[in-house]
N, C-alpha and C positions, 0 to 999 in steps of 0.2 A: 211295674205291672206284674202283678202273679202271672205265674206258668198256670195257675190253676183256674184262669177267664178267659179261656182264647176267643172264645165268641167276641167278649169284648176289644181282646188285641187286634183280632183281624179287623175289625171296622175300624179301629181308630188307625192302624196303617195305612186301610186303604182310603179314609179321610185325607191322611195325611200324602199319600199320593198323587191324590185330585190336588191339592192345595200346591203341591212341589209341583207339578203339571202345567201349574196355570199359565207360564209362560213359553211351555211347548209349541205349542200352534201358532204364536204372536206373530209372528216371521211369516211362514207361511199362507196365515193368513189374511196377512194385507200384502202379499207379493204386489197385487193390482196398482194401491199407492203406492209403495217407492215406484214401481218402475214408472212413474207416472212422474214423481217427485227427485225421484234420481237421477234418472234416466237410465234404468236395469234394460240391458236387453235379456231376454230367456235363459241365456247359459248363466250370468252373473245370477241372478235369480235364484239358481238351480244350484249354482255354488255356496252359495250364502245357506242355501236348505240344505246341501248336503257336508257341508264345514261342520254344522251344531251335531250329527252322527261323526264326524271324522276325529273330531274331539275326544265324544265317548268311545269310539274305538282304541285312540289312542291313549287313553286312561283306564278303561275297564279289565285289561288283564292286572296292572297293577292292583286297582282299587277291593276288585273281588275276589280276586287269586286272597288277597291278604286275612280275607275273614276265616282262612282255615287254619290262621296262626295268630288272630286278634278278633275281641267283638266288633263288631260292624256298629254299630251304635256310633262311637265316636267318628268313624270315616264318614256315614251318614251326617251328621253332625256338622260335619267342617262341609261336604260337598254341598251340604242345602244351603249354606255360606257363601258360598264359591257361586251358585247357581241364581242368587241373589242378587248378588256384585254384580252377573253379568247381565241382568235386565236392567239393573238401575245406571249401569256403567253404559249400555246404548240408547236408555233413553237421554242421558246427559249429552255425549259426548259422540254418538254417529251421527254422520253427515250425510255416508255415501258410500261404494262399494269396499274403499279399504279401509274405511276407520270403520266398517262393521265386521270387519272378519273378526279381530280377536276378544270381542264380546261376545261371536256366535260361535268361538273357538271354547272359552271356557263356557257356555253353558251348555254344551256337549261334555265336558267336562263333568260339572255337577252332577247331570243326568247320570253317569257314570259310576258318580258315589250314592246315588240313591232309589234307584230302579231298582237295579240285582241285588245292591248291598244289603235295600229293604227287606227285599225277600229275604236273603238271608237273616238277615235283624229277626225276619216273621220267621221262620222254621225252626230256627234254634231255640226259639221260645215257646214252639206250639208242640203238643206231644203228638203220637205218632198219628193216632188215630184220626186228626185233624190237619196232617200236612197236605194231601190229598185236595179237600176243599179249600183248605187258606191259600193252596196255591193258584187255582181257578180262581178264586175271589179277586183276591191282589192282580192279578196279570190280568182279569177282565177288568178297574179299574183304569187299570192304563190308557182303556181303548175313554172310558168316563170323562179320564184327566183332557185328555187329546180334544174332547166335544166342546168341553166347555171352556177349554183354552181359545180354541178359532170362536165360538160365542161370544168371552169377553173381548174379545182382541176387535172385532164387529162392531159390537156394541158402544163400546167406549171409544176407538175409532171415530167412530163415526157423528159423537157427541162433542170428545173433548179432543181429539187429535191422535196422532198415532203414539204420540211419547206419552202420553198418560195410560194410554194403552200399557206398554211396558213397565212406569211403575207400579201399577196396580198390580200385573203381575208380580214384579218384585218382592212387593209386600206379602204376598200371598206365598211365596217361594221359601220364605223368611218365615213365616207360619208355621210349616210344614216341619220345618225344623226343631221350632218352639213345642210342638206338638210333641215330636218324638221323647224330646229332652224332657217333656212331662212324665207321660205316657209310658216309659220305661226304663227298667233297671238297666245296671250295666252286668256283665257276666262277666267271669273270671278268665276265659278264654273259650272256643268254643272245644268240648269235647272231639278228641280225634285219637283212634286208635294205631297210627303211623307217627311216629316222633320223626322221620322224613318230611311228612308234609308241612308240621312244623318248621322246620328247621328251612326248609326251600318253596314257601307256597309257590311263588312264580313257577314252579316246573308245571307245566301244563301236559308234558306225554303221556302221563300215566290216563288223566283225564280222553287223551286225544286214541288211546290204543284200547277205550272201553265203546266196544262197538257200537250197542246198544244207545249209551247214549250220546255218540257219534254220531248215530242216525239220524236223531229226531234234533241234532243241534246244524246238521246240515240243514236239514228241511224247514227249522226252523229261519234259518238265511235266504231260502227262496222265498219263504212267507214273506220276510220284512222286506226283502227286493218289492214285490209287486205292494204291500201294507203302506211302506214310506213314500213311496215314492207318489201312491194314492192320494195319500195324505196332504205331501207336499202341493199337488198340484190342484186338487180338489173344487178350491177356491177359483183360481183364475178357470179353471176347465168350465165351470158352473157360470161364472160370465160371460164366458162366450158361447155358451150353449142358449142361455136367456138373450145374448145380443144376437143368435141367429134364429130365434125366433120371434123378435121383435118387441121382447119383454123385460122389463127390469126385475123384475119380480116373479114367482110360480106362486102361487096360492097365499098370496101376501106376505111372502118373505123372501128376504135378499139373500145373495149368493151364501154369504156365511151365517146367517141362520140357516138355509137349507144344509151346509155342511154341517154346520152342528148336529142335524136331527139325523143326517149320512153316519154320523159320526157317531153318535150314541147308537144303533143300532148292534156296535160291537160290544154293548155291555152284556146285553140279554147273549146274544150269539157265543160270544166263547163261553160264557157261564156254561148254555146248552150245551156246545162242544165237549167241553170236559165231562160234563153228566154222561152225553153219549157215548164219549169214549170209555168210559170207564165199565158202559154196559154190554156195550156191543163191539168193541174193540179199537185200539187207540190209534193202531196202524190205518188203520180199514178208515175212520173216521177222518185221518189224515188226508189221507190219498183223496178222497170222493169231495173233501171240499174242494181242495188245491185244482181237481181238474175242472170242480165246475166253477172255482173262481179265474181259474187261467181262459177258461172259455169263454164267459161275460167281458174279462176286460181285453178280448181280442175282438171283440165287437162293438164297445160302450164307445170308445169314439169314434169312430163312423156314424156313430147313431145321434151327432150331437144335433139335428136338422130336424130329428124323427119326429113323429106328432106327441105333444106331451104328454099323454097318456103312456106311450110303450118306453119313453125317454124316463120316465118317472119311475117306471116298474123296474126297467132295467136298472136304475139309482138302486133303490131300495135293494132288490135282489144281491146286488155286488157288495152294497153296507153291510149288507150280514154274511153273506160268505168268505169277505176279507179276512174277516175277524174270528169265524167259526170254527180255526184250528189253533187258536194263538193260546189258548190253557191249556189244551191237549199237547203242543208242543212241546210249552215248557213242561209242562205235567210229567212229558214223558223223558226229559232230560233231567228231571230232579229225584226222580223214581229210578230212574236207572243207573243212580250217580255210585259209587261206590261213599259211604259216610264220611272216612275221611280225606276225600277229594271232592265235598260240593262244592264248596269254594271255587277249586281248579272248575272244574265241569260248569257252571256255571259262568267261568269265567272266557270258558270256549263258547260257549251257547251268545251270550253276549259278544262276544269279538267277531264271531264268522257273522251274526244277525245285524246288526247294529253297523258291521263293516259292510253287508251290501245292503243296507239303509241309506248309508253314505253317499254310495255312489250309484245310487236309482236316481234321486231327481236331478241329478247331473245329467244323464244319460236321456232323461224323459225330455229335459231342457233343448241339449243337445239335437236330438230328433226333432223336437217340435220346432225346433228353429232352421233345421234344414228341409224340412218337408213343408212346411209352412203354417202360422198359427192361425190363418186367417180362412181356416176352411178348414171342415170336416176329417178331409186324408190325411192330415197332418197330425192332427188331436189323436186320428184312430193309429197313424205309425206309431206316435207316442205311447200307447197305451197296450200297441200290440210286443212293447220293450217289457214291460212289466206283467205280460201272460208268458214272454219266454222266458222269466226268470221262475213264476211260479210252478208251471211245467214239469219242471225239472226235481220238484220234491220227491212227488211219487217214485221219480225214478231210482232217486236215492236212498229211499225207504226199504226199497225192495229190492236192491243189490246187496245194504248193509243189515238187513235183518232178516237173509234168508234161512 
């Protein structure tokens, strides 16, 4: 692929996003059948969600640190491989709580070589003047990839079983890959003016003593605290919000088509976000989602009872403010990177984000099983876990970028 069609490059990465995606959501969104077919209580549930992030933590400083001393292309490559393996390795072969850990082990894994690495892949090939939007594009695909991963995972569920569910993602993960391998040249190494960063990409301090984008890769960690943890529970939250109002269904659609539509509302939203940001300030834009999505989800479970109408609005409202700083974030962690340390910076952005991605729907698990899931205070404890994580953005916004 020319340097010289980025318009073109960015759409087929972020084709190829959606496609590596497909099995994101599969998990999460049938938590309802295993624990039905398992017998998951809540925490296991919540383990199994937060393992497939524990993975990519435990992989991502390697995997992306390395692009500042090798093209990401080929890591890309082997991870959508890896990420492959692990949907078609649990639809064969889990049963039950522990023989799914280490399929939901490595495909945290994969996500790891091909989320950040992508973007990487995308920015070393796009010139300056387009890194900007290719990086709001690709990072609002993610929120794309997530919608239509709980869609198929629904859909096909619920026709053919849950393990066709997973191959089909498979296949589709495996795509993504084939995609790439078309789609683009490989590069000779990426340009870097530090023969240090070379020589030691793992060193992450230089990355972690650049204030700037220090900042926006904290807050970007509070974002995916309350994002993941959303995500993860979405599904079952949305069933017992229709089994407490005596409905299988909202407007003729099931729990996980309704997440899907919750779900996609983060395309449009971080798109907006980065435009916004870019015009009226990245900080500014930061801070004013963060507090009014910390505030919706300190009241969205409580509200599981409310009359459908203000339960609906409140859904909608949260879809898109989840999601309305997530390119502004990155945006402002890749912008602020010093050039030959995106790799590193990126690879902090990714570890602190992704690492409490991990251990939100643990923690959301954890609460709703001790407050209780079988009523409203319980759902709203749980949800008031993920407004005190988001909270805390702003705060660090505005200690580290005064």
């Amino acid at each position: 692929m020319s340097r010289h069609r980025p318009g073109l490059l960015v759409a087929l990465l972020c084709l190829a996003q959606v496609l590596g995606m497909a099995g994101n959501a599969t998990f999460p969104a049938l938590i309802p059948t295993f624990r039905l077919e398992w017998g998951l209580d809540n925490a296991e549930a919540g383990w199994l969600g937060g393992l497939y992030y524990a993975g990519y933590v435990a992989a991502v400083p390697l995997l992306v640190a390395l692009t500042d001393a090798r093209d990401a292309r080929g890591i890309y490559l082997a991870s959508s491989l890896a990420g492959s393996l692990s949907l078609l390795g649990f639809a064969l072969l889990a049963e039950g709580f522990w023989s799914a850990l280490p399929f939901r082990l490595l495909g945290g894994i994969g996500l790891a070589g091909t989320y950040m690495v992508g973007l990487r892949l995308l920015s070393d090939r796009l010139p300056q003047q387009w890194q900007g939007r290719g990086v709001g594009w690709y990072t609002a695909h993610f929120s794309l990839g997530v919608s239509l991963s709980v869609l198929l995972a629904g859909e096909v569920a619920g026709r053919l079983g849950w393990a066709a569910a997973f191959w089909i993602a498979g296949l589709l993960t495996a795509g993504a890959g084939l995609l790439v391998l078309l789609a683009t040249r490989p590069l000779p190494r990426p340009a870097s003016a530090d023969p240090a960063a070379r020589r030691n990409p793992l060193d992450l301090r230089p990355a972690l003593r650049n204030r700037a984008a220090l900042a926006y890769n904290l807050s970007y960690a509070c974002h995916i605290w309350e994002l993941f943890g959303f995500r993860a529970w979405v599904v079952a939250f949305l069933v017992f919000a229709l089994a407490a109002q005596g409905r299988e269904t909202l407007f003729g659609g099931s729990a996980t088509q309704l997440a899907t539509v919750l779900l996609l509302l983060g395309l449009p939203a971080s798109v907006a976000g980065s435009y916004l940001a870019e015009r009226y300030g990245r900080r500014r834009l930061v801070s004013l989602v963060l507090c009014a999505s910390a505030t919706l989800a300190a009241v969205l479970g409580f509200a599981a009872a409310a009359p459908l109408w203000l339960l609906a609005v409140l859904l909608v409202a949260y879809g898109l403010l989840v999601m309305g700083d997530s390119g502004a974030l990155t945006g402002g962690a890749v912008l602020n990177a010093e050039p030959e340390r995106k790799g590193a910076t990126m690879a902090v952005h990714a570890l602190l984000g992704f690492g409490a991605g991990a251990v939100s729907p643990v923690v959301f698990g954890l609460v709703l099983d001790a407050a209780g899931p079988d009523a409203p205070t319980g759902w709203g404890l749980a949800f008031a876990t993920l407004a005190a994580g988001a909270i805390l953005g702003p705060l660090l916004l505005r200690a580290l970028l005064r």
